[in-house]
C-alpha positions in Angstrom: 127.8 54.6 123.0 124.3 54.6 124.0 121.0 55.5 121.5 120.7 59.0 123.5 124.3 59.8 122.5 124.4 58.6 119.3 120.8 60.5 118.6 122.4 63.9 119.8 126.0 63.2 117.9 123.5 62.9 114.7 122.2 66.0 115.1 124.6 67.9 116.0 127.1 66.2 112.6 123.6 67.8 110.5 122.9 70.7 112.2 126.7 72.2 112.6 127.1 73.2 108.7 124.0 75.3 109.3 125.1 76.9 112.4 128.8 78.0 111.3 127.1 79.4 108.3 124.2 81.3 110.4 127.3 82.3 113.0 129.6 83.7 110.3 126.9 85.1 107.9 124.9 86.7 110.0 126.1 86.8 113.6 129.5 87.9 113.0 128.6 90.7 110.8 126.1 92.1 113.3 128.7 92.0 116.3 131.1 94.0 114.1 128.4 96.3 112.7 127.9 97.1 116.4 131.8 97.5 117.0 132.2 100.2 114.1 129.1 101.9 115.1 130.8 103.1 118.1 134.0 104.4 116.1 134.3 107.3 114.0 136.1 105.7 111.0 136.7 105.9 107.6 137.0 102.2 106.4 140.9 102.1 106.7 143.2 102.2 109.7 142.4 100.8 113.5 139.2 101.7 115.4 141.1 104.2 117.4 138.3 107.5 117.5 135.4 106.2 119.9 132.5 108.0 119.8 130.3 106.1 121.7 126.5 106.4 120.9 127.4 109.9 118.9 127.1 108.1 115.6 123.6 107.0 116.5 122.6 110.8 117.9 123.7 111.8 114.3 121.6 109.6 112.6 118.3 109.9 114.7 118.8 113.5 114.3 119.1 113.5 110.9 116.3 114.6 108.7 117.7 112.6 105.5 117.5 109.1 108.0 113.9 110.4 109.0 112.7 110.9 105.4 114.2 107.4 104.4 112.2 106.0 107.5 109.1 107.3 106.7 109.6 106.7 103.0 110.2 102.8 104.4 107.1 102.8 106.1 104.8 104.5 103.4 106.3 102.3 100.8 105.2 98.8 103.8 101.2 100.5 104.2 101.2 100.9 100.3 102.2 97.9 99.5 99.5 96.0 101.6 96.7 98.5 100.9 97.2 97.6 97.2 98.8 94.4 97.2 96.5 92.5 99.3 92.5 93.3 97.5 94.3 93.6 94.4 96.1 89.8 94.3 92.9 88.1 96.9 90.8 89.7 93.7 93.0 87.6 90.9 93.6 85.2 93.3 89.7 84.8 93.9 89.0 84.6 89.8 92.2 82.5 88.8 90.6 80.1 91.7 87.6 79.2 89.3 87.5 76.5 86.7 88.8 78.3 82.8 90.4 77.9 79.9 94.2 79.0 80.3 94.7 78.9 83.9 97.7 77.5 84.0 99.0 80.0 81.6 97.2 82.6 83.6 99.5 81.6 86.9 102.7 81.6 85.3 102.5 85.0 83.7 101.1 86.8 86.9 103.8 84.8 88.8 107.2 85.8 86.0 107.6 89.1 87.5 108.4 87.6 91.1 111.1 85.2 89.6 113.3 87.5 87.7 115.5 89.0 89.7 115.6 92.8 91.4 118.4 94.1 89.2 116.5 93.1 86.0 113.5 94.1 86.5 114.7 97.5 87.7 116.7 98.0 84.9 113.6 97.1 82.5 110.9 99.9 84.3 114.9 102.6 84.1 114.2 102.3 80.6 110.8 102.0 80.1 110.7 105.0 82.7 113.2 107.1 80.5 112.0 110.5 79.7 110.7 111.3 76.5 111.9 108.2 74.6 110.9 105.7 77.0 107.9 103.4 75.9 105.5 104.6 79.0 105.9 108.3 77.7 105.6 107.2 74.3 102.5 105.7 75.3 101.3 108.6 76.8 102.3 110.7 73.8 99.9 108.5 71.6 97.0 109.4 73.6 97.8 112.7 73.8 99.2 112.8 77.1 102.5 113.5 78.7 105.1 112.9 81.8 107.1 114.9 83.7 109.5 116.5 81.9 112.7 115.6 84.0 110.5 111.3 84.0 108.7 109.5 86.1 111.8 108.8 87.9 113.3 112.5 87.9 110.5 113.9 89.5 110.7 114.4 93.4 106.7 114.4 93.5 106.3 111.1 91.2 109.3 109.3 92.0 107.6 107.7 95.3 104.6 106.5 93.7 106.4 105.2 90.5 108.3 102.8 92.6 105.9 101.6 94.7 104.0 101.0 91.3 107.0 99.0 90.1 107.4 97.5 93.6 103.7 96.6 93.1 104.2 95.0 89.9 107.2 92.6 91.0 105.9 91.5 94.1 101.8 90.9 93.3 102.7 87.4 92.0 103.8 86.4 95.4 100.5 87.4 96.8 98.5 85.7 93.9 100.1 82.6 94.4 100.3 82.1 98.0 96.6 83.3 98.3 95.5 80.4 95.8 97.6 78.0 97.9 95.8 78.9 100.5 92.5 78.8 98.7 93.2 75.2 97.8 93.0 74.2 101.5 89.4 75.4 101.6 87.2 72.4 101.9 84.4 71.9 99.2 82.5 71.0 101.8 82.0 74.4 102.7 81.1 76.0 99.6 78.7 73.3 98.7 76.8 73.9 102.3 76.9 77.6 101.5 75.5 77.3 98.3 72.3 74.8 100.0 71.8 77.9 102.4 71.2 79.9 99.5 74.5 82.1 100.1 75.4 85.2 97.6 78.4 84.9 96.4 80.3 88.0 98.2 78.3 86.1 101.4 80.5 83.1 100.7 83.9 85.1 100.5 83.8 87.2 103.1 81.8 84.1 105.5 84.0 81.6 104.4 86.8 82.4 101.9 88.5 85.2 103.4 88.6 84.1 107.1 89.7 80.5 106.4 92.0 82.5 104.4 93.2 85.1 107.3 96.7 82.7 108.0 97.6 82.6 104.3 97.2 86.6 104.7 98.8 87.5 107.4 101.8 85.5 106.9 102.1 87.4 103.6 101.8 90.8 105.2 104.4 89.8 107.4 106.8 88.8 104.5 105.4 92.2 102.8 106.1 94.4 106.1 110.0 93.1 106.1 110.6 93.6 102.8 109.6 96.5 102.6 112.0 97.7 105.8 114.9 96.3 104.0 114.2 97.6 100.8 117.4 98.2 99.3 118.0 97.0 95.5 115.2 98.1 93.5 115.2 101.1 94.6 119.1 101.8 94.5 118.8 101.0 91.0 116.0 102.8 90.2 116.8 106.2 91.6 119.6 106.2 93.8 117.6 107.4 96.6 116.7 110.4 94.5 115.8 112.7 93.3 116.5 115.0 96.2 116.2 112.1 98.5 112.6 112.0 97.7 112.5 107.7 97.4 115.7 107.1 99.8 115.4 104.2 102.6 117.0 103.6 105.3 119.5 100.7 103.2 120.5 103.4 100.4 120.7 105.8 103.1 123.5 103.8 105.3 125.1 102.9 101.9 125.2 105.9 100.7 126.8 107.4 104.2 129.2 104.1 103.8 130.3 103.5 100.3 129.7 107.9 98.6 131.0 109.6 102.0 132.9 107.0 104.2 131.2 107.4 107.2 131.7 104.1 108.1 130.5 104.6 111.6 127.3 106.5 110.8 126.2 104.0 108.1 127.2 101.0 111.1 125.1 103.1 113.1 122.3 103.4 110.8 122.1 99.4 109.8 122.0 98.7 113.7 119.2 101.1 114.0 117.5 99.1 110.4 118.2 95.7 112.5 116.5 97.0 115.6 113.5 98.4 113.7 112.9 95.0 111.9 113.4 93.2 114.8 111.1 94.8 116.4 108.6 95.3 114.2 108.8 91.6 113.7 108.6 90.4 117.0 105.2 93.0 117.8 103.4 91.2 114.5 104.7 87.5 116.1 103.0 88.6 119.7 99.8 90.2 118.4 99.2 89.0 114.6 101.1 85.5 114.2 100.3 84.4 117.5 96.7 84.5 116.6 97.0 81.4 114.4 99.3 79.4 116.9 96.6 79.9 119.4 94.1 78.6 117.8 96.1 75.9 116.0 97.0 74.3 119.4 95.4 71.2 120.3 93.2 71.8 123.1 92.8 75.5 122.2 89.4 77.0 120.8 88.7 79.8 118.6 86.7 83.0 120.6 
């Protein structure tokens, strides 16, 4: 058995674990999704009613599907609008030299690690009308909610939840912006400071720019979450009230799992896949590909 053999025999042994998972995990699931799609079924019995592309006409013409959409793509501009000054501004201070930081950095960060279904639960009852702490709050100050919550509310039940979205996912921001502000060079800032630089002059010269991969490789992460939003939200409100915080996840579960359209919630997670995909693949060609450009050895920045 020659090296070249041997070499390809290795990798293959490593790699096939991997690829049976990614085949029957994800593959599989999306050929099938594709197969029901097609069927107008129920969840039971063979796939014997084909429909064709009927189940998709049904859900692009549906005006719940095109609320959830927009609500999915309200919920992705939001959450980089705020997200992004607000953790490059804690980012920026937790950067400097203080007592605590450490401490600092793990707080901002707990919020990330505990999982979607606790923390939803914890802002359901802090949400709670009337006897929930926020109101109670409120109260003390002589303030007040919504009568039917935060939550119940079809014109605050939106903003609530991207606030609470907001609140979980910041510490990814924070931290991933001061990893990237630890490859900054000293160098830099030292030279800057010679020049006589302000310091804004330095972040938005130096900081920021150098800082642009870091940034954009969050918003991507940020932009897909936010199209695949599902458990935070399901747990929050349900999609309610009147379908005023639904997405296109806890609409397809809804039509799957509450009215066993089976073929229009197939439908509808094709249509998800397609959207991400896409959407993914436009910020690879004409964000992401910035960085590989001018990463490549030979290549220079214009």
């Amino acid at each position: 058995m020659g090296p070249a053999v041997r070499k390809r025999l290795e990798i293959l042994f490593f790699t096939a674990p991997a690829l049976l998972l990614f085949l029957f995990f994800v593959v599989w699931p999306i050929i099938k999704a594709v197969q029901f799609s097609v069927y107008r079924w129920k969840g039971y019995g063979p796939l014997v009613d084909f429909v064709g592309l009927k189940n998709y006409v049904s859900v692009l013409q549906n005006d719940v599907f095109i609320d959830a959409f927009k609500h999915n793509i309200i919920i992705a501009i939001a959450s980089i609008l705020i997200q992004l000054p607000l953790g490059l501004a804690i980012a920026l201070l937790l950067n400097r030299k203080m007592k605590g930081q450490s401490a600092l950095r793990t707080i901002i960060f707990v919020p990330y690690v505990l999982a979607e279904v606790i923390a939803s639960v914890i802002w359901f009852q802090l949400l709670q009308p009337k006897y929930g702490v926020v109101d109670t709050i409120l109260a003390t100050v002589g303030l007040h909610g919504p009568a039917q919550g935060f939550l119940g509310d079809p014109k605050w039940a939106l903003a609530t939840v991207i606030f609470v979205l907001t609140w979980k996912y910041l510490g990814l921001a924070i931290i991933l912006f001061l990893a990237g502000l630890q490859s900054v060079p000293e160098e830099l800032y030292e030279a800057a400071q010679i020049d006589g630089a302000s310091w804004w002059q330095v972040q938005r010269r130096i900081t920021i720019p150098l800082l642009g991969p870091t940034i954009r490789t969050w918003a991507f992460l940020s932009m897909i979450g936010s199209l695949q939003l599902f458990d935070m939200v399901w747990i929050l409100t349900g999609g309610g009230p009147a379908n005023s915080t639904n997405t296109m996840a806890t609409f397809l579960i809804i039509e799957g799992t509450k009215r066993s359209n089976y073929g229009i919630a197939s439908a509808a997670s094709v249509i998800l896949f397609v959207v991400s995909l896409v959407a993914a693949l436009l910020y690879q060609r004409f964000i992401l590909s910035r960085d590989n450009l001018t990463s490549a050895p030979g290549r220079k920045k214009r």
